[in-house]
PDB file of N, CA, C and O in Angstrom:
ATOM      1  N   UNK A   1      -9.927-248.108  28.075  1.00  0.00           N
ATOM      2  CA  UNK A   1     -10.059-247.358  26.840  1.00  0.00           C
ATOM      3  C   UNK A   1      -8.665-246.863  26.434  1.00  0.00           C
ATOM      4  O   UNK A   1      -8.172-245.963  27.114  1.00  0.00           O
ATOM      5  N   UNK A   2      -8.005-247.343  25.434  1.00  0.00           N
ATOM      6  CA  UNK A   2      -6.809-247.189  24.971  1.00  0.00           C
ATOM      7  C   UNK A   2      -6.722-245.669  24.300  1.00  0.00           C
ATOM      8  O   UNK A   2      -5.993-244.780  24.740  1.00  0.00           O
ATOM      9  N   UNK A   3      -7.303-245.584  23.546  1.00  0.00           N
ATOM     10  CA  UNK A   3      -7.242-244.086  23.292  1.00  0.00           C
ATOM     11  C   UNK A   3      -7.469-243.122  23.905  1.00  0.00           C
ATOM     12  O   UNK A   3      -7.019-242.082  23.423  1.00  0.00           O
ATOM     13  N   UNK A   4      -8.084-243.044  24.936  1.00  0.00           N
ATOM     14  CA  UNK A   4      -8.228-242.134  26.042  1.00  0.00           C
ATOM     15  C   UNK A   4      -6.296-242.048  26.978  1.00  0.00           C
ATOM     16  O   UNK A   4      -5.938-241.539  28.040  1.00  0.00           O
ATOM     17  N   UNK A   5      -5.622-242.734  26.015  1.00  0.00           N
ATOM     18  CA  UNK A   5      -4.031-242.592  26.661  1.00  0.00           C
ATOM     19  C   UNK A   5      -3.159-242.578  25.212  1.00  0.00           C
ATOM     20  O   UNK A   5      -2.034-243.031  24.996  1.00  0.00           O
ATOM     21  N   UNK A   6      -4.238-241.786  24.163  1.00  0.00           N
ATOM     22  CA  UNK A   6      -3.510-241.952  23.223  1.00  0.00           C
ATOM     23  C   UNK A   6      -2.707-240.518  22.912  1.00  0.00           C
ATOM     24  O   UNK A   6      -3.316-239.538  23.341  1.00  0.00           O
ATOM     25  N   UNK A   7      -1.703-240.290  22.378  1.00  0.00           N
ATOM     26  CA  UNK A   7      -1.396-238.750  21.821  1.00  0.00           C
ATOM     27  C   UNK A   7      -2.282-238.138  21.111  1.00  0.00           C
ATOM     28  O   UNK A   7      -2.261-236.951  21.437  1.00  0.00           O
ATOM     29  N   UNK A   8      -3.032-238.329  20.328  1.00  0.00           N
ATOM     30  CA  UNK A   8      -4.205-237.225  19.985  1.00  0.00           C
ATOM     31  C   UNK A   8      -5.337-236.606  21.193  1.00  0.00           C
ATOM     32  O   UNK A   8      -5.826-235.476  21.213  1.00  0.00           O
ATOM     33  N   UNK A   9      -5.634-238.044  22.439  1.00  0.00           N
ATOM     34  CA  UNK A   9      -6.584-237.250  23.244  1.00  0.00           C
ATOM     35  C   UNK A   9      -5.905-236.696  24.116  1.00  0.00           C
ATOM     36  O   UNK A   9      -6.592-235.959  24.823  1.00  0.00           O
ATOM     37  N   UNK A  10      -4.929-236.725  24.357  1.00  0.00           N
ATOM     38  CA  UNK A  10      -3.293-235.904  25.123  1.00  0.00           C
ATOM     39  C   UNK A  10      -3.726-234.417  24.740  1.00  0.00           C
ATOM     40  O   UNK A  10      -4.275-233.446  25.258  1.00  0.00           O
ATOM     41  N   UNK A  11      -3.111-234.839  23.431  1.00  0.00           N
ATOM     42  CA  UNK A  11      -3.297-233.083  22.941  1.00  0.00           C
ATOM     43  C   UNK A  11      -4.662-232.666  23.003  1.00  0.00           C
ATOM     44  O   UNK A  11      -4.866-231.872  23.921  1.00  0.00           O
ATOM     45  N   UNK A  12      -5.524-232.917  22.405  1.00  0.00           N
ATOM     46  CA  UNK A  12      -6.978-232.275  22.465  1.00  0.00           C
ATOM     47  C   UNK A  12      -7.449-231.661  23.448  1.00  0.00           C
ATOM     48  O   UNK A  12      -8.010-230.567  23.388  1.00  0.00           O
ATOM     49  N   UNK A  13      -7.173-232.623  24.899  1.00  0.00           N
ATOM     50  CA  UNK A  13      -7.267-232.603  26.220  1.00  0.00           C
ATOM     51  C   UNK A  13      -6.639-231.136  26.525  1.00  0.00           C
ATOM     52  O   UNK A  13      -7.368-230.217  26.897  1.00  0.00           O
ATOM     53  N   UNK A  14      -5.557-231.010  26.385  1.00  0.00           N
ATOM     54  CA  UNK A  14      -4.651-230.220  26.859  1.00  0.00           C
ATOM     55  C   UNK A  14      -5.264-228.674  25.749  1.00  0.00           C
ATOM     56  O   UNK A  14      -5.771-227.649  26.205  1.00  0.00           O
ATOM     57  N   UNK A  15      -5.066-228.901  24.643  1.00  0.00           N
ATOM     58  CA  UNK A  15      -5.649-227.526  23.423  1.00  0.00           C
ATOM     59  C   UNK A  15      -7.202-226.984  24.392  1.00  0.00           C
ATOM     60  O   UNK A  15      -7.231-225.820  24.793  1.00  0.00           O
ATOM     61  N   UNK A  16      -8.273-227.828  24.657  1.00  0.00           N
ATOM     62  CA  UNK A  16      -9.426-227.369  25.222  1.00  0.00           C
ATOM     63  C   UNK A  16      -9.140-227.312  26.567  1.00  0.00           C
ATOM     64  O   UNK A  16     -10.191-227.742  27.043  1.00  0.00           O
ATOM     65  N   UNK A  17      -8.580-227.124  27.285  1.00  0.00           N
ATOM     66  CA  UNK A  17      -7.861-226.653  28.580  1.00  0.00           C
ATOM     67  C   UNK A  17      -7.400-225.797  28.400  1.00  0.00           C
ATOM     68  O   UNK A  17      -7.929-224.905  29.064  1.00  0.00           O
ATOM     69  N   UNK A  18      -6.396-225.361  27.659  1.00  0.00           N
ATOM     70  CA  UNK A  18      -6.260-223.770  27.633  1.00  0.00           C
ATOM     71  C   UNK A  18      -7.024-223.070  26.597  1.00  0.00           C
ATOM     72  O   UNK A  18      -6.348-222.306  25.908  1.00  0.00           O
ATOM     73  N   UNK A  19      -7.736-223.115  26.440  1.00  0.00           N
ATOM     74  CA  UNK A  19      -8.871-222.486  25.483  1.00  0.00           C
ATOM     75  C   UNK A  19     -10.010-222.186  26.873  1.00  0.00           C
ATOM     76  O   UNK A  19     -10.367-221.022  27.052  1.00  0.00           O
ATOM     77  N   UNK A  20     -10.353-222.905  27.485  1.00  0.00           N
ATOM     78  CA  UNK A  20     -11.234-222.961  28.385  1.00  0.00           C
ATOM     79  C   UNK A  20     -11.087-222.675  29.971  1.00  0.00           C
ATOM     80  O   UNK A  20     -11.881-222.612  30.910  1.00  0.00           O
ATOM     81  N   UNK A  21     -10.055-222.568  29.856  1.00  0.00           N
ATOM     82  CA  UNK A  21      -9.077-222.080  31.251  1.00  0.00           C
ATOM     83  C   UNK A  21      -9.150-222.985  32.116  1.00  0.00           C
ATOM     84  O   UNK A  21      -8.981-222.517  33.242  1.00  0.00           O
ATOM     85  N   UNK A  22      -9.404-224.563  32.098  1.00  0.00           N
ATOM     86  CA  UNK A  22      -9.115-225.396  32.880  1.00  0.00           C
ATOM     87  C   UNK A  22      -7.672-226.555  33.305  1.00  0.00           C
ATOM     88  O   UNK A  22      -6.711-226.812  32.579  1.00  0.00           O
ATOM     89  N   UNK A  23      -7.847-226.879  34.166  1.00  0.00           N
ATOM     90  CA  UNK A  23      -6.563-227.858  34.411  1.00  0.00           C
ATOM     91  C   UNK A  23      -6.593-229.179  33.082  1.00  0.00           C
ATOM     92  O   UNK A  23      -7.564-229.773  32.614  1.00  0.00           O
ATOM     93  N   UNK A  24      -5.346-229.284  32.808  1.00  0.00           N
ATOM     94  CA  UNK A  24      -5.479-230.297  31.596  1.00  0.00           C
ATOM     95  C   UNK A  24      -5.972-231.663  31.996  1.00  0.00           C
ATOM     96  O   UNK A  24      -6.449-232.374  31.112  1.00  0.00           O
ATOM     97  N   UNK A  25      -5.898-232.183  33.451  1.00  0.00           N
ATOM     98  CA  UNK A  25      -6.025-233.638  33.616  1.00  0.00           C
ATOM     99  C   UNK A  25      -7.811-233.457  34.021  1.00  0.00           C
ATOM    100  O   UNK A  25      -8.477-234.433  33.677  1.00  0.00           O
ATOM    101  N   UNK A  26      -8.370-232.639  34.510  1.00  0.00           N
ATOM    102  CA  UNK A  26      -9.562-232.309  34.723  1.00  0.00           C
ATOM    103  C   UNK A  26     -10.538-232.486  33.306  1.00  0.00           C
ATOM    104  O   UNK A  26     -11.553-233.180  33.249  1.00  0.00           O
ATOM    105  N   UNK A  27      -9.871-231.555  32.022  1.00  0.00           N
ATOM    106  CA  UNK A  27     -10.432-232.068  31.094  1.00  0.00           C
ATOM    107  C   UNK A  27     -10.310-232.761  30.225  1.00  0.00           C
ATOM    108  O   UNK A  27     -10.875-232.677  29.135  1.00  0.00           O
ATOM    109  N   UNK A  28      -9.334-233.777  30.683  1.00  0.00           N
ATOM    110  CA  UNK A  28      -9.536-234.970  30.338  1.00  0.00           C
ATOM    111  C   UNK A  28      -9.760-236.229  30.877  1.00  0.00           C
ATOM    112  O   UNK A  28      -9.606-237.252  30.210  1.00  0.00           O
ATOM    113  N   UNK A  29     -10.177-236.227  32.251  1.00  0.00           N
ATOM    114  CA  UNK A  29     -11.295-236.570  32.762  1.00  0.00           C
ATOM    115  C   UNK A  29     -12.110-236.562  32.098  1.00  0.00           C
ATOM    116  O   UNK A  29     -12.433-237.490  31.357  1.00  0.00           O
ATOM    117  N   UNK A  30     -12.670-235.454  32.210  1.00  0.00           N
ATOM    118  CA  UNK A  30     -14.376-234.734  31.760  1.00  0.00           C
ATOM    119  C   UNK A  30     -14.393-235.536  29.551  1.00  0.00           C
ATOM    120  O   UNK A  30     -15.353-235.863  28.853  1.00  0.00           O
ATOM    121  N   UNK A  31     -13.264-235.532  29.324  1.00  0.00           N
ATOM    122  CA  UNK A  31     -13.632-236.032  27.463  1.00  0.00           C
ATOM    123  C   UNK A  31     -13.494-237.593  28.073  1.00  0.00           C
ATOM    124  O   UNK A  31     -14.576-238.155  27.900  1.00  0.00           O
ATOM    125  N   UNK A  32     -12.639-238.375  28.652  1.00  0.00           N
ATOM    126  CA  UNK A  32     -12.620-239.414  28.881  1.00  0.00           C
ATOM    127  C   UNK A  32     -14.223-239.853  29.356  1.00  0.00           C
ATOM    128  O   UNK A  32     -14.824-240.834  28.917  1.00  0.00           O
ATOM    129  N   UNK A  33     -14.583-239.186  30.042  1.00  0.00           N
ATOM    130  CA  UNK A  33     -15.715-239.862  30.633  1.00  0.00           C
ATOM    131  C   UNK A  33     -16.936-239.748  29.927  1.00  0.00           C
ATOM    132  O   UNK A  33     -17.873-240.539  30.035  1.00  0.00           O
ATOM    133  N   UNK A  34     -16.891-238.331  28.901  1.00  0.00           N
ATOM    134  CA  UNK A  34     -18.348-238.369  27.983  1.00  0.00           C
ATOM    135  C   UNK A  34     -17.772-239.516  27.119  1.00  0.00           C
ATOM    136  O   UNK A  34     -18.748-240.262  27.039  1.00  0.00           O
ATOM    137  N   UNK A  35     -16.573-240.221  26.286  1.00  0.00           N
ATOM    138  CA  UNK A  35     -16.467-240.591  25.674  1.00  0.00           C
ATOM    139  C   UNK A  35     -16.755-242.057  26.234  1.00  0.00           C
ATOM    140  O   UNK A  35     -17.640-242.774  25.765  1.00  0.00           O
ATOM    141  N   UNK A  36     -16.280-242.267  26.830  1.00  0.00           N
ATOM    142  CA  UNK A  36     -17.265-243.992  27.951  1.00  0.00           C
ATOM    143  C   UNK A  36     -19.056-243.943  27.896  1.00  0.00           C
ATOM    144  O   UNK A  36     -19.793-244.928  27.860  1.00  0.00           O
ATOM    145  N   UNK A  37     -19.378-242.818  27.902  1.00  0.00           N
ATOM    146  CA  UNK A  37     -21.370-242.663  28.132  1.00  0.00           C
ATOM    147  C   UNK A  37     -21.754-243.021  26.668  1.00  0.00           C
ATOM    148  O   UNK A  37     -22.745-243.667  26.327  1.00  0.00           O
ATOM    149  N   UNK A  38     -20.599-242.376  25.693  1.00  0.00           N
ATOM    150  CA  UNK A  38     -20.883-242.426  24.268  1.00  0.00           C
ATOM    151  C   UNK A  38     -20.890-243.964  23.772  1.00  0.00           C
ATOM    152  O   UNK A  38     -21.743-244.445  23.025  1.00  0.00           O
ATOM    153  N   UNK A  39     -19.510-244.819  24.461  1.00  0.00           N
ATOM    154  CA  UNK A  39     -19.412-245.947  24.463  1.00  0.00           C
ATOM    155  C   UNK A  39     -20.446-247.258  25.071  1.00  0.00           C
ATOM    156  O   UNK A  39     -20.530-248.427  24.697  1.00  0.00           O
ATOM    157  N   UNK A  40     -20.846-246.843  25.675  1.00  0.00           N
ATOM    158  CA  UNK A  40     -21.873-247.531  26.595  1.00  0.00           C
ATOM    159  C   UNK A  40     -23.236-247.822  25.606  1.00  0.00           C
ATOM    160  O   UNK A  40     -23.710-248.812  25.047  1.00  0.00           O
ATOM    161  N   UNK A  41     -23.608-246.283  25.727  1.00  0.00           N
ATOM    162  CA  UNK A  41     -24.515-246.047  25.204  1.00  0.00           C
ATOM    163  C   UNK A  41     -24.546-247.013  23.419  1.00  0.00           C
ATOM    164  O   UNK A  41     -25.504-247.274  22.691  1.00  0.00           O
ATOM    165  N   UNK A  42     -23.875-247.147  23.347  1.00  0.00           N
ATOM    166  CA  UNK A  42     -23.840-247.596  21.743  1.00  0.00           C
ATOM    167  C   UNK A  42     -23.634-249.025  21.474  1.00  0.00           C
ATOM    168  O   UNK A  42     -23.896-249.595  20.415  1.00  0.00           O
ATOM    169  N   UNK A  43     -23.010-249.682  22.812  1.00  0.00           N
ATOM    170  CA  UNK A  43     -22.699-250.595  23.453  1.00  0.00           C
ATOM    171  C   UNK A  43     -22.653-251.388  22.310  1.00  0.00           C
ATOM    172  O   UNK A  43     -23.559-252.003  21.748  1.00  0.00           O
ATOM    173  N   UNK A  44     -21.054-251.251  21.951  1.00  0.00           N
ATOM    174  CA  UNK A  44     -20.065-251.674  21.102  1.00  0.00           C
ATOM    175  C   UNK A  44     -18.887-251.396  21.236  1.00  0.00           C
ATOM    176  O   UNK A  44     -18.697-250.246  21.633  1.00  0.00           O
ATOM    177  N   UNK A  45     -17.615-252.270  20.983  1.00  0.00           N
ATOM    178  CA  UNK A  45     -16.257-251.242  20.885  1.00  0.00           C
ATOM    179  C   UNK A  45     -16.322-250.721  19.564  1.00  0.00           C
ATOM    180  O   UNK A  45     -16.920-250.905  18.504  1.00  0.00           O
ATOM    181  N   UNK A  46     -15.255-249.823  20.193  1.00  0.00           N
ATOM    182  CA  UNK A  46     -14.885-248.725  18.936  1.00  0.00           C
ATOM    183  C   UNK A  46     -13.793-248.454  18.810  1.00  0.00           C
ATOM    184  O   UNK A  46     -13.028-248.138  19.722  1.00  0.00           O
ATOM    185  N   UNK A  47     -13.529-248.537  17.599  1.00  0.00           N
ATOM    186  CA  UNK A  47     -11.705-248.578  16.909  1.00  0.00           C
ATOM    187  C   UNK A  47     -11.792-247.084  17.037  1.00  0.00           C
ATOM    188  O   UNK A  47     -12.821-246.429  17.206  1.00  0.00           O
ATOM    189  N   UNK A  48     -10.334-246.562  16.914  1.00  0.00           N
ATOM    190  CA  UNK A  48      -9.285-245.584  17.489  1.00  0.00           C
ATOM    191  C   UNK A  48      -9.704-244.794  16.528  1.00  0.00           C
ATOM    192  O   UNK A  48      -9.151-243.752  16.881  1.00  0.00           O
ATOM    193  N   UNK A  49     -10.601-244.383  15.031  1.00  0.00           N
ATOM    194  CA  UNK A  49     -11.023-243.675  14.335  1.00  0.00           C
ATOM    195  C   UNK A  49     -11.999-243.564  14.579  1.00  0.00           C
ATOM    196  O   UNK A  49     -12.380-242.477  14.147  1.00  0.00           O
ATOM    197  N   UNK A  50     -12.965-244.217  15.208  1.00  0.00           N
ATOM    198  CA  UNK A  50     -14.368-243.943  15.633  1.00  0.00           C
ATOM    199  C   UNK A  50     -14.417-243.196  17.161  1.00  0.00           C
ATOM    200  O   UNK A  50     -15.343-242.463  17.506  1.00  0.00           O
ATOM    201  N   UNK A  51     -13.421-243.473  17.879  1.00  0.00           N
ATOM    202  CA  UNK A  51     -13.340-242.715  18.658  1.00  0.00           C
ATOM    203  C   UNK A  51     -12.758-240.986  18.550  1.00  0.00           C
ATOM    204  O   UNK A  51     -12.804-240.275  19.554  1.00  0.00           O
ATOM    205  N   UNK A  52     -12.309-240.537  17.426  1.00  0.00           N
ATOM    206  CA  UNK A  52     -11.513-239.751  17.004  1.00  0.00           C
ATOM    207  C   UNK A  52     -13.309-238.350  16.746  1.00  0.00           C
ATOM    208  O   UNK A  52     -13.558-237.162  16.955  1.00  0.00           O
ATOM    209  N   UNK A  53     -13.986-239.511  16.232  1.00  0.00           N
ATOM    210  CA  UNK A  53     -15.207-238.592  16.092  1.00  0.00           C
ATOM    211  C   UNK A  53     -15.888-237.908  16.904  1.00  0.00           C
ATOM    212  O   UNK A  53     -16.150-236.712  16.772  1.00  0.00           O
ATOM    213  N   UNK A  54     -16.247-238.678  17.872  1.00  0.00           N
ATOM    214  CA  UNK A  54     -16.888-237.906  19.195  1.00  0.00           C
ATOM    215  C   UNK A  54     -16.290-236.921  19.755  1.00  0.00           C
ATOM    216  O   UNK A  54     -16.830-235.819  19.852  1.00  0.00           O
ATOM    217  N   UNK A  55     -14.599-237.280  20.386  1.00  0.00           N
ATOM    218  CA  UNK A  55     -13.333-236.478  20.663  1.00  0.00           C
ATOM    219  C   UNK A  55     -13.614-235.122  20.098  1.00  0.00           C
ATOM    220  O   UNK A  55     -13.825-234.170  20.849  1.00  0.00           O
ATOM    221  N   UNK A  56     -13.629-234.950  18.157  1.00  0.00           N
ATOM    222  CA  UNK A  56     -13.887-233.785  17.921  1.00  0.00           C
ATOM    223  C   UNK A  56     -15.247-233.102  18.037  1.00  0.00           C
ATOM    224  O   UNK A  56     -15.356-231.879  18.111  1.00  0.00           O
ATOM    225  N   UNK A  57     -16.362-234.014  18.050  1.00  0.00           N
ATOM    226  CA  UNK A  57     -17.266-233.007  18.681  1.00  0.00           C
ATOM    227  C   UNK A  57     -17.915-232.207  19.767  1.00  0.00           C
ATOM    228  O   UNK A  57     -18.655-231.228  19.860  1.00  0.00           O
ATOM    229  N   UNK A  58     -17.058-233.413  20.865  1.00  0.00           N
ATOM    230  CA  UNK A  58     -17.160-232.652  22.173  1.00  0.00           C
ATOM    231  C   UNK A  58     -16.343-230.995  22.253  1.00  0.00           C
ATOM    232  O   UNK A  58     -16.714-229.938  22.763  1.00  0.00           O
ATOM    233  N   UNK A  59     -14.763-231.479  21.295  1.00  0.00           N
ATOM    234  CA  UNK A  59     -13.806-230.599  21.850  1.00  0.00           C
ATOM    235  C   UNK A  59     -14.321-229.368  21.141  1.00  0.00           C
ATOM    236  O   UNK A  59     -13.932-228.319  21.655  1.00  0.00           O
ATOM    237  N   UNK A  60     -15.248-229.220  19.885  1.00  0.00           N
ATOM    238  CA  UNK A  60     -15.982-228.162  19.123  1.00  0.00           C
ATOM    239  C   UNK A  60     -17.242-227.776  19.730  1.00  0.00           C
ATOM    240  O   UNK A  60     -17.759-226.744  19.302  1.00  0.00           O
ATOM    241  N   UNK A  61     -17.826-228.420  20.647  1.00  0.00           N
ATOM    242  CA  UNK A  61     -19.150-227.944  21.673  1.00  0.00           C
ATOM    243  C   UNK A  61     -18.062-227.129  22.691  1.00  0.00           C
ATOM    244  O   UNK A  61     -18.089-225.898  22.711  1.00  0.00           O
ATOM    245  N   UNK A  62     -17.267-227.754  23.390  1.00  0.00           N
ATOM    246  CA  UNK A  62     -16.928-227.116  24.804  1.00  0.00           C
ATOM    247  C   UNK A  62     -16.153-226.448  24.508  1.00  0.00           C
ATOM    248  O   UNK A  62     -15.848-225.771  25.490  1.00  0.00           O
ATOM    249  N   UNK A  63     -15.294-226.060  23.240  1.00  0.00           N
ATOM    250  CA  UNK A  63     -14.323-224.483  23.066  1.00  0.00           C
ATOM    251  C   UNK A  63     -15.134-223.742  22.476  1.00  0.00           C
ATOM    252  O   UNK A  63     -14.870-222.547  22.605  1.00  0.00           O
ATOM    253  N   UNK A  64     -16.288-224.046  21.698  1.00  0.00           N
ATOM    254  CA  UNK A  64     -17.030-223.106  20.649  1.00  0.00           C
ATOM    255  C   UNK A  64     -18.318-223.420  21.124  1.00  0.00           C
ATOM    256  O   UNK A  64     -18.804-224.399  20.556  1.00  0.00           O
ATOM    257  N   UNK A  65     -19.063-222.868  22.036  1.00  0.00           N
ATOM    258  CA  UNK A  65     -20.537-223.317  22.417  1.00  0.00           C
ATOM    259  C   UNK A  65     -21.461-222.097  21.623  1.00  0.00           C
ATOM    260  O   UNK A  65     -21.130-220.937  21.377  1.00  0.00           O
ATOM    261  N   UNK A  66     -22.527-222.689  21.372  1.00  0.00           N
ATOM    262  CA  UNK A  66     -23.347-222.090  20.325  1.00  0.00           C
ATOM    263  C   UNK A  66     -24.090-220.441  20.808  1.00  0.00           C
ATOM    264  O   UNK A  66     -24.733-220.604  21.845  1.00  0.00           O
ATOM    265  N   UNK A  67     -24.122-219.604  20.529  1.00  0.00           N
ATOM    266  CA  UNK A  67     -24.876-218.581  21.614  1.00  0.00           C
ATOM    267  C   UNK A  67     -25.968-218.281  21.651  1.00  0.00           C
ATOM    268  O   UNK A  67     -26.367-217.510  22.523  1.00  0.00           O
TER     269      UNK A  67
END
């Protein structure tokens, strides 16, 4: 997965890590790997803008969870 080594999931990775008080490579692990279940699941590739979508809704669930 190329974008999972791209500079936007770099940063994202790293922004919801310190928002969340975790290690940066941990959560990006953790987006890398929902973003593969997402992939699977849909079982298709997905260009570097379609991946850009999920990216932001994980990173808006896990810094901003609903109460």
């Amino acid at each position: 997965m190329d974008f999972s080594k791209s500079r936007r999931c770099t940063r994202e990775a790293g922004r919801l890590a310190a928002v969340i008080g975790e290690d940066q490579r941990t959560v990006r692990a953790k987006l890398v790997g929902m973003l593969a279940a997402v992939a699977a699941t849909l079982q298709r590739d997905l260009r570097e803008d379609d991946w850009q979508r999920p990216l932001d809704a994980l990173v808006l669930i896990l810094a901003h969870p609903s109460e």
